[in-house]
TIVEX-654019 format. One record per residue (C-alpha): z, x, y. Coordinates in steps of 0.001 Angstrom, whole numbers, plus 500000, padded with zeros to 6 digits. Example, Ala and Ser with C-alpha at 12.3 -4.5 7.8 and 13.67 -1.06 7.14 Angstrom:
<rs>
{{507800,512300,495500}};
{{507140,513670,498940}};
</rs>
This chain:
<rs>
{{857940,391119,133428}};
{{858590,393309,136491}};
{{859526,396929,136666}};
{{862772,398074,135932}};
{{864917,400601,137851}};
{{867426,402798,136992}};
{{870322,402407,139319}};
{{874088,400803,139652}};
{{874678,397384,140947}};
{{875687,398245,144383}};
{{873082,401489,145037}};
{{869806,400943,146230}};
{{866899,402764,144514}};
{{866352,406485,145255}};
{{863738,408052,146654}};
{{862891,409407,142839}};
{{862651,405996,141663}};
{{861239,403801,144265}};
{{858341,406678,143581}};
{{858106,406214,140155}};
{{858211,402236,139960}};
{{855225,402345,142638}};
{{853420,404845,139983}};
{{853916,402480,137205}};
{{852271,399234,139304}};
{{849283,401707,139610}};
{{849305,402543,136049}};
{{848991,398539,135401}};
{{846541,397860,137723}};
{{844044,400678,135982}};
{{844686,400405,132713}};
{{845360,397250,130374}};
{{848446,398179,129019}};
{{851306,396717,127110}};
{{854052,399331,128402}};
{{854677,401777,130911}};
{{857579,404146,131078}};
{{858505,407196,132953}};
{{861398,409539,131121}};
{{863071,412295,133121}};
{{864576,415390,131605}};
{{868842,416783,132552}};
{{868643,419901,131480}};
{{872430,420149,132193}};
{{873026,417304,130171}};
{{871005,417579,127600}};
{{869683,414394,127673}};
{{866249,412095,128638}};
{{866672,409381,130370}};
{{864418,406506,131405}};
{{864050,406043,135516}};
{{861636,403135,135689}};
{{859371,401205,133140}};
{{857246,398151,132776}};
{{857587,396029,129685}};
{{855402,393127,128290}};
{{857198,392580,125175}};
{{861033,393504,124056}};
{{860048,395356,121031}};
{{858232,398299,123005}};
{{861147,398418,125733}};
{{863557,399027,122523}};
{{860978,401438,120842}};
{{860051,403577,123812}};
{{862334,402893,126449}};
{{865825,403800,125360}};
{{867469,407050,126670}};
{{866812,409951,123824}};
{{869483,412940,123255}};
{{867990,416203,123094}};
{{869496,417695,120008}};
{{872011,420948,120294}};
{{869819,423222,118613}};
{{867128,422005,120300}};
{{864778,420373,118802}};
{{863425,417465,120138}};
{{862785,414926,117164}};
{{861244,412020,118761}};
{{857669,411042,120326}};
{{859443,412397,124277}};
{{860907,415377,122442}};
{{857340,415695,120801}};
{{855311,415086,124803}};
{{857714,417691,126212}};
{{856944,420326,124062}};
{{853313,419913,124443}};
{{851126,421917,127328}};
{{848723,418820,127217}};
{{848584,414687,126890}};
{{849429,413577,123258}};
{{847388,410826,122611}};
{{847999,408513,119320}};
{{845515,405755,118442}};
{{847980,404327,116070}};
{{851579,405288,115655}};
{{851666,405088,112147}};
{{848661,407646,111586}};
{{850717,410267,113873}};
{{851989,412991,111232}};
{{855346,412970,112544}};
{{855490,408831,112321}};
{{857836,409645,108891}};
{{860091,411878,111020}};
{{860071,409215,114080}};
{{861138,406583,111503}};
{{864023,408238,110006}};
{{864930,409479,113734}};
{{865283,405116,114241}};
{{867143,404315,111251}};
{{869653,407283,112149}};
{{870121,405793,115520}};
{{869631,401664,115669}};
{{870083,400988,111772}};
{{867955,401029,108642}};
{{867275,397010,109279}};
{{866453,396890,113275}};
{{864714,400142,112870}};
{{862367,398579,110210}};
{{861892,395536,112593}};
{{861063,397493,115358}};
{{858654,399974,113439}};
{{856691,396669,111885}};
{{856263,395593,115308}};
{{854844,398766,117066}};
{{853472,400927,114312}};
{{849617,399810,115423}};
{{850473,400983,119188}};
{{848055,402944,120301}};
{{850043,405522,122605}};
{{849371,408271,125782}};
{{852379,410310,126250}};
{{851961,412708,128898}};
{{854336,415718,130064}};
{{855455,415637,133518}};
{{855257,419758,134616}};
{{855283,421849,138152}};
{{852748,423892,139105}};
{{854967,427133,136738}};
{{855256,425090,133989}};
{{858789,423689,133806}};
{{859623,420635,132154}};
{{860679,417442,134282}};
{{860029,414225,132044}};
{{857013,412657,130702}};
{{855471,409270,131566}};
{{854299,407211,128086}};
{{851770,404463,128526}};
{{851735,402094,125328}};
{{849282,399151,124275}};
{{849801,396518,121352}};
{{846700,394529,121850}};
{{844808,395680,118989}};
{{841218,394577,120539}};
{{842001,396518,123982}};
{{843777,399520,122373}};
{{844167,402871,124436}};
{{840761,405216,124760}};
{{840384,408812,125418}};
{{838944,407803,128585}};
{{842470,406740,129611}};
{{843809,410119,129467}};
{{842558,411507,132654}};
{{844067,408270,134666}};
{{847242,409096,133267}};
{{846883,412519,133742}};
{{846371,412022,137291}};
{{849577,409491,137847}};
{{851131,412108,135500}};
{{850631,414618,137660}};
{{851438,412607,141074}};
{{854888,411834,139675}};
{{855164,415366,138896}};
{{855198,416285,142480}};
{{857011,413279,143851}};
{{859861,414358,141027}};
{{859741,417858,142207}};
{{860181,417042,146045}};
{{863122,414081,145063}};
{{864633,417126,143092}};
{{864686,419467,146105}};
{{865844,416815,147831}};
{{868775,416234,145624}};
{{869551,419917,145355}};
{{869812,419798,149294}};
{{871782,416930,149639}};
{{873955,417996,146793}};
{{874790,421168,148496}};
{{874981,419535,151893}};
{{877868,417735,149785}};
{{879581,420558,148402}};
{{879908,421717,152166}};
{{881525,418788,153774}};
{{883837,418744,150463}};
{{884231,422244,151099}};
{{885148,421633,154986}};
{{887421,418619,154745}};
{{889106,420667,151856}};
{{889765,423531,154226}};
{{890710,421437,156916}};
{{893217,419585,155075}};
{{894625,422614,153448}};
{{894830,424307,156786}};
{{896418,421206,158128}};
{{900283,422268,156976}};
{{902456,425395,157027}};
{{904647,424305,154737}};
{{903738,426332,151331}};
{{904646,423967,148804}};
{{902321,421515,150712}};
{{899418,423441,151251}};
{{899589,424524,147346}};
{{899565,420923,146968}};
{{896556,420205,148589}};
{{894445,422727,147371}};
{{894946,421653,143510}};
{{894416,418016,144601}};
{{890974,419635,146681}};
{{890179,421506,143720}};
{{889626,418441,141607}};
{{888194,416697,144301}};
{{885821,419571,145310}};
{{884295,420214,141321}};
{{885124,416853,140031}};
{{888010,418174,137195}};
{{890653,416017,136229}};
{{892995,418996,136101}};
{{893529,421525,138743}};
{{896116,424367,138062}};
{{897446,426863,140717}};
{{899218,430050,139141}};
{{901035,432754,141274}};
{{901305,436724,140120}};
{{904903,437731,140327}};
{{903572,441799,140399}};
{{907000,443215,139515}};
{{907014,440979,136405}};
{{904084,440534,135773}};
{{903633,436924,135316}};
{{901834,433803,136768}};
{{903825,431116,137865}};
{{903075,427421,138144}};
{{902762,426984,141934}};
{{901044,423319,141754}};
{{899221,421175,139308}};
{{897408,417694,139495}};
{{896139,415609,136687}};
{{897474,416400,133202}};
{{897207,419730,132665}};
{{899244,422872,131345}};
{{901880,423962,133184}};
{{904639,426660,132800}};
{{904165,430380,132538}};
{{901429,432774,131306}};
{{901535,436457,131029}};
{{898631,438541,132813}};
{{897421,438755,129349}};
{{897082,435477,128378}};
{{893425,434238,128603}};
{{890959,433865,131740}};
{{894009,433660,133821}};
{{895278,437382,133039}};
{{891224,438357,133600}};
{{891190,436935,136560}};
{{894483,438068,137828}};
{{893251,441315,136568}};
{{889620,441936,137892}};
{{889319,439542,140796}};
{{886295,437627,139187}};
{{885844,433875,138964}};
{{885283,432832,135272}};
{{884078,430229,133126}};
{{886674,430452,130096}};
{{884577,429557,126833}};
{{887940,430571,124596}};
{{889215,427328,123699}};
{{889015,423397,123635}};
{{887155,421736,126213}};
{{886131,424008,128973}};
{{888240,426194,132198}};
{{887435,427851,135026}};
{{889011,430043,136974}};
{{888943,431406,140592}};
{{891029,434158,142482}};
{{892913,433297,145559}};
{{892439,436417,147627}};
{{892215,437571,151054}};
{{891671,441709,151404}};
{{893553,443305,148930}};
{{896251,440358,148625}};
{{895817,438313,145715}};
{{897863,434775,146209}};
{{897312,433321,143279}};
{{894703,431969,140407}};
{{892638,428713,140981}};
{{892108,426862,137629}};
{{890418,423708,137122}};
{{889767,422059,133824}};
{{887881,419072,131977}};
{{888337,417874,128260}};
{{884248,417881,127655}};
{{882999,421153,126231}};
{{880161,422718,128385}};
{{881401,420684,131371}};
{{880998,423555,133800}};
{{878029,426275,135037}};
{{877818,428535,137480}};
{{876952,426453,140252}};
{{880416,424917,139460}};
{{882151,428281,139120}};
{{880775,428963,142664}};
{{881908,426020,144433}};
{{885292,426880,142898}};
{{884936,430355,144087}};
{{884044,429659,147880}};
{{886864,426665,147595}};
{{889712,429436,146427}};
{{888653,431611,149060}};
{{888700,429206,152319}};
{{892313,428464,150922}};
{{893199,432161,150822}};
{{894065,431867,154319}};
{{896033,428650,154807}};
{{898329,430130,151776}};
{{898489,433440,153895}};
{{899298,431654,156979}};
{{901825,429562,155055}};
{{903717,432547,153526}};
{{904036,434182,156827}};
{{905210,431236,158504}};
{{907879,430799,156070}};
{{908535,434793,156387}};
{{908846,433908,160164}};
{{910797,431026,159272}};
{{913585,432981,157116}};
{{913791,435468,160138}};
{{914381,433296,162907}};
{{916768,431237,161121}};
{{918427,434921,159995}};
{{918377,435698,163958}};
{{920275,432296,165158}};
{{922745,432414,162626}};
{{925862,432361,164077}};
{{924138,431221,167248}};
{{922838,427758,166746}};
{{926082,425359,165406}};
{{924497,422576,163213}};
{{927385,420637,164297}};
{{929615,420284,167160}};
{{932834,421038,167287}};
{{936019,418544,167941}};
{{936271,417850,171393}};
{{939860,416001,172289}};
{{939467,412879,174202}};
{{935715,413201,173815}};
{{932974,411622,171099}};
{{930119,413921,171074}};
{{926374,413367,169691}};
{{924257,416435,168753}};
{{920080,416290,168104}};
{{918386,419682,167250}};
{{914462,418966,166993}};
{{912108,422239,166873}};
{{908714,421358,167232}};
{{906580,420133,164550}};
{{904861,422903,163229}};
{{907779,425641,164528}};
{{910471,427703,161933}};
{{913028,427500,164713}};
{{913343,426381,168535}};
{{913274,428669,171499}};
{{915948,425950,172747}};
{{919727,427017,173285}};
{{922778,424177,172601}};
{{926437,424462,172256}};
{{929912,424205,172513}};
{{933106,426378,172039}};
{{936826,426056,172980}};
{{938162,428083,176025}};
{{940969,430056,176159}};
{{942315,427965,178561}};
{{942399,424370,176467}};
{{939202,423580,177628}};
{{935701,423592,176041}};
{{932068,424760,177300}};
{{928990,423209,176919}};
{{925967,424663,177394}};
{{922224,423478,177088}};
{{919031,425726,177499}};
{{915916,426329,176737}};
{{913893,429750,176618}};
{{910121,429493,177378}};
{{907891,430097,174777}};
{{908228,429223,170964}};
{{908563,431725,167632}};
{{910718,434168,166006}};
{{910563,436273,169659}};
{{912415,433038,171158}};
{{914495,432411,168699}};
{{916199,435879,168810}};
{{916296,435357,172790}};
{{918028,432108,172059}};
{{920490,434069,170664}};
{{920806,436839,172773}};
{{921155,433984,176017}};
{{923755,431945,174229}};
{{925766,435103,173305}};
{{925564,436567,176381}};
{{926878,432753,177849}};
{{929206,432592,175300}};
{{930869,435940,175965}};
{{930959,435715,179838}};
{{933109,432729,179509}};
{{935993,434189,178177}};
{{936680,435805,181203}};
{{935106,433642,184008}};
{{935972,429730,184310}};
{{933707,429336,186536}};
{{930852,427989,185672}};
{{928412,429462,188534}};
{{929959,432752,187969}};
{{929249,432875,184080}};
{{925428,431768,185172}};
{{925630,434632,187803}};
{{926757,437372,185584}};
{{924428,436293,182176}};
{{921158,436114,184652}};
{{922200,440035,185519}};
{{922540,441175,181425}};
{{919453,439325,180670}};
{{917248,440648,183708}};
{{916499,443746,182259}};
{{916427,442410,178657}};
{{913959,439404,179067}};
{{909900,440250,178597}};
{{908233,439905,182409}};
{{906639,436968,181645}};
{{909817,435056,180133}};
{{912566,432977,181760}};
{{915391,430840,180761}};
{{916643,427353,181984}};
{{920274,426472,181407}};
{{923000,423736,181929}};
{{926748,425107,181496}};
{{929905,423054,181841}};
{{933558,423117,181452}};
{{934669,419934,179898}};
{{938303,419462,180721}};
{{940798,416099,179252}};
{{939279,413728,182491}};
{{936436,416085,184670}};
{{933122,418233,184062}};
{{932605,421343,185953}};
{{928849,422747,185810}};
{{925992,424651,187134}};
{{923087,424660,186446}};
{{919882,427293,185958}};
{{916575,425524,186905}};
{{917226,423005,184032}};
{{916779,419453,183794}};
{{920180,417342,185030}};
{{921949,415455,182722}};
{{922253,411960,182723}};
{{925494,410228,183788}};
{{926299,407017,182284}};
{{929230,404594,183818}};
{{929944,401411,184110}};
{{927737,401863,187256}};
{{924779,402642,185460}};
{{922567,405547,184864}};
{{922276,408542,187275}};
{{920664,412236,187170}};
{{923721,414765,188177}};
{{922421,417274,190821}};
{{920317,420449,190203}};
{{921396,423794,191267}};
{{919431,427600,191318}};
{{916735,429227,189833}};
{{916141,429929,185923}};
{{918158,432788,184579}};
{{916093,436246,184787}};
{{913865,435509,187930}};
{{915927,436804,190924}};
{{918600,439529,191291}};
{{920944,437058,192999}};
{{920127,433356,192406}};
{{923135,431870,193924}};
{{924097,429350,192107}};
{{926268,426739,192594}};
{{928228,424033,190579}};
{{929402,420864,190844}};
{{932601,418697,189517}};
{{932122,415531,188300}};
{{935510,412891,186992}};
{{935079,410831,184157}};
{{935913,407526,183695}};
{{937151,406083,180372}};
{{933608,405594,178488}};
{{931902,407696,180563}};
{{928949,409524,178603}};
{{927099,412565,179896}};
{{923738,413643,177988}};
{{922399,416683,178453}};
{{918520,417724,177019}};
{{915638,419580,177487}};
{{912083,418614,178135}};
{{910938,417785,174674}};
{{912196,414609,174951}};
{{910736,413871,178137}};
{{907212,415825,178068}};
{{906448,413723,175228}};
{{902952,412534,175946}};
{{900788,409643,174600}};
{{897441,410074,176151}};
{{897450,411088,179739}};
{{901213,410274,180332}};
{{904731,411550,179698}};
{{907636,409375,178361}};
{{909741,410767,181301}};
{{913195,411110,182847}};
{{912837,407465,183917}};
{{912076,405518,181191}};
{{914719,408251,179171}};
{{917671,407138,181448}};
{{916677,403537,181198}};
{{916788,404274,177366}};
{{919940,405987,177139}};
{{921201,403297,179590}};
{{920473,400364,177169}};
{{921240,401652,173702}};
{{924779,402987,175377}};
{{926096,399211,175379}};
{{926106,399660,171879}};
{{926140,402833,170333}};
{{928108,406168,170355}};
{{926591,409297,170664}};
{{926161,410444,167339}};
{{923901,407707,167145}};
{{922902,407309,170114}};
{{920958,410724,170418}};
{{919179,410154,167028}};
{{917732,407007,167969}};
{{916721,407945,171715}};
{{915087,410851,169861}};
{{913146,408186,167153}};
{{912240,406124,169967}};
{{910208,408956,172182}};
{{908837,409946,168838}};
{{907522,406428,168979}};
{{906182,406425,171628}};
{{904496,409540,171255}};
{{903398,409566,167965}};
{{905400,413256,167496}};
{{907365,415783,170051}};
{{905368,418988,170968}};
{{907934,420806,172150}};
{{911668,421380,170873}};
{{914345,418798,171627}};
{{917617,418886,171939}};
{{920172,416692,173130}};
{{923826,416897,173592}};
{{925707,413591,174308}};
{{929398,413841,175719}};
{{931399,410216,175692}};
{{935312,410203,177269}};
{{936996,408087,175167}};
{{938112,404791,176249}};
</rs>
């Protein structure tokens, strides 16, 4: 028979046991022998388990081979328990003249069966037996290797015990390196675990998201089936359900109830021996700022140590930041959308004689855009437009969003042109605008058959006729660079179906790899889906289509499509 391994169908042999199975072909080349087994101890587990072994006959593969539990209490009640114990070989001429051969027995019937223990004891109670512990250099446990012989006219000697001794102590130090090699690559693990974890937490701003992905990391990371994040309200004082994967309790707990109040309480990671199965905890902090409670669970009592507790630990505190990041940017958010409001129209208004098409895109990653849209009736009849785009991003832009479109909005109630309203907000927002800031801007009058407009430094809109598709003309400087730009402004009549879009360059810095989408391949776009869609839908799917392309925008978009109708 050849030697057996301990390993799945689909991993190849360790390092541990390809050692070990070379060990036992030594042992059978030295000794006659009817059996050779190595045994390792898990401490953690509390079990032995065989990791190679040679068998000539069935009935000493059943008797010797078969993984033994180590009892709670500890004692060992079996001929490995027996080896473990001892500082020396144990060597038996004959199992049944071992004083502990009654014990062994009953130790069988308990565990195969009174009937196939009885078989198995007639069969192998003349083995003569070495059982040898397998220690380091200090003394500590690792398995023991038992060599076994049924052939009562070449039994086992004394004289064998040194040869085992020997292999004994050779697989003693091969165990001991494969161990430290294990411990190393089990930590080098826990650190990529720990690093994609952190990554993919740190990947999102959204809250609820990242919460998600640190319970889902958390189980991931120690190997739980249930991960629990809890939040401290501190003027309640409760812990809220933030997140949860796998089945596990949810709801609400007090700061008093169980390892969650401790930890909520002192800031410690703990192991939480108080009830079924076992817990852990971890606190989410970052300085003084406690976020929340990390909890993972598993239904198997003494599942968890403090290695685990550890990784659970460092994992709670890499996510410390992504949660403060997220609760800031959702601070920042709230602000910025509390700064536009008023400012930035979800919707247009109704234009007469006109179909209009509004897209508002911040970029991904962005509360609010630094871009300015919109349109408002004049006192005249007529109705202003106006695109723009501040540069920069955050809650800084979005309040000078609002501050540009304002000042726009309120210069046009007393100037129709649209030059002078330019002229007039570029000298409010010179001194107002930080040094290193500017504004672009389109403005137009939109009157029953005709667009008036001017533009700041901003991108032309497309015209698109019957004709095809044209870029109107550019005009002056951004607003906030010069004293006295100059602008001008142009008219332009529209024809029945005549659609102007106006934008800004998120739609058209769009980049996959080295290149842009462009104004080019935007107006042939805009050209082709015109034929057959208004502008509502129009902008939405030009939008879709550069997002495409690109894979995502990485600045804001916005575009405002204006269609006379037929």
């Amino acid at each position: 028979m050849s030697v057996s391994l301990v390993t799945t169908a689909t991993d190849p042999p360790s390092f541990r046991e390809r050692t070990l199975a070379r060990l036992v072909d030594h042992v059978r080349t030295l000794i006659p022998v009817g059996a050779v087994t190595f045994v390792t101890v898990d401490e953690r587990r509390g079990t032995i388990e065989r990791s190679a072994g040679w068998f000539a006959d069935e009935t000493l593969r059943d008797a010797l081979g078969a993984p033994s539990s180590i009892d709670p209490d500890g004692r060992r009640r079996n001929l490995l328990g027996a080896a473990l114990e001892r500082d020396r070989p144990l060597f038996l001429p004959r199992m049944d003249a071992w004083e502990a051969a009654p014990g062994l027995l009953a130790v069988a019937v308990e565990s195969l069966g009174p009937q196939r223990a009885r078989e198995l004891w007639q069969s192998y109670r003349g083995a003569s037996v070495i059982a040898c512990p397998l220690r380091t250099e200090i003394g500590h446990g690792l398995g023991v290797l038992v060599v076994a012989s049924l052939d009562a006219e070449r039994p086992l000697r004394r004289s064998d015990l040194r040869t085992v001794e020997v292999v004994a102590d050779l697989a003693a130090m091969a165990l001991e390196r494969a161990n430290l090699l294990e411990e190393e690559s089990r930590r080098a693990r826990e650190e990529l675990r720990l690093k994609r974890a952190g990554e993919a937490v740190s990947a999102s701003l959204e809250l609820d998201e990242v919460y998600r992905r640190v319970v889902e990391h958390a189980t991931e990371v120690t190997g739980a089936p249930t991960a629990l994040l809890t939040r401290l309200n501190a003027r309640t004082g409760e812990l809220h359900t933030m997140a949860s994967s796998g089945a596990g309790a949810e709801g609400r707990f007090t700061v008093e109830s169980g390892g969650f109040g401790h930890v909520a309480r002192t800031r410690r990671p703990l192991v939480d021996a108080g009830g079924p199965g076992s817990v852990m905890h971890a606190p989410i902090e970052l300085g003084p700022r406690l976020y929340g409670v990390l909890t993972v669970a598993d239904e198997e009592p003494g599942r968890f140590d403090e290695g685990d507790l550890d990784l659970l630990a460092r994992l709670a505190r890499s996510c410390a930041a992504a949660i403060a990041n997220a609760i800031d940017f959702r601070r920042e958010r709230r602000i910025a959308r509390a700064l536009t409001l008023g400012f930035v129209p979800q919707s247009l208004p109704e234009l007469p004689g006109y179909e209009t098409g509004l897209l508002y895109a911040p970029a991904l990653g962005e509360p609010t855009g630094g871009d300015v849209y919109g349109a408002w009736a004049l006192p005249g009849g007529d109705v202003a437009v106006l695109v723009g785009d501040v540069a920069g991003k955050g809650v800084e832009n979005a309040a000078l969003s609002a501050m540009v479109r304002f000042f726009v909005e309120a210069r046009s109630w007393d100037a129709h042109s649209p030059a002078a309203v330019l002229e007039q907000a570029n000298a409010m927002l010179l001194g107002r605008l930080p040094s290193d800031t500017f504004v672009t801007a389109f403005y137009g009058i939109l009157s029953p058959g005709s667009l008036c407009w001017a533009g700041a430094g901003h991108l032309p809109p497309l015209h698109v006729s019957a004709t095809g598709v044209r870029s109107l003309d550019p005009h002056g400087l951004p607003l906030g660079i010069e004293v006295a730009p100059g602008y001008g402004e142009s008219e332009l009549e529209l024809a029945p179906g005549d659609m102007v879009l106006a934008f800004t360059d998120g739609l058209i810095e769009a980049r996959r790899g080295g290149e842009t989408f462009g104004v080019d391949r935007l107006a042939e776009l805009v050209g082709t889906l015109a034929q057959s869609m208004g502008p509502e839908e129009l902008v939405r799917a030009a939008h879709d289509e550069v997002v495409d392309w690109a894979g995502s925008l990485g600045d804001d978009a916005v575009a405002l499509a204006l269609r006379r109708r037929r």
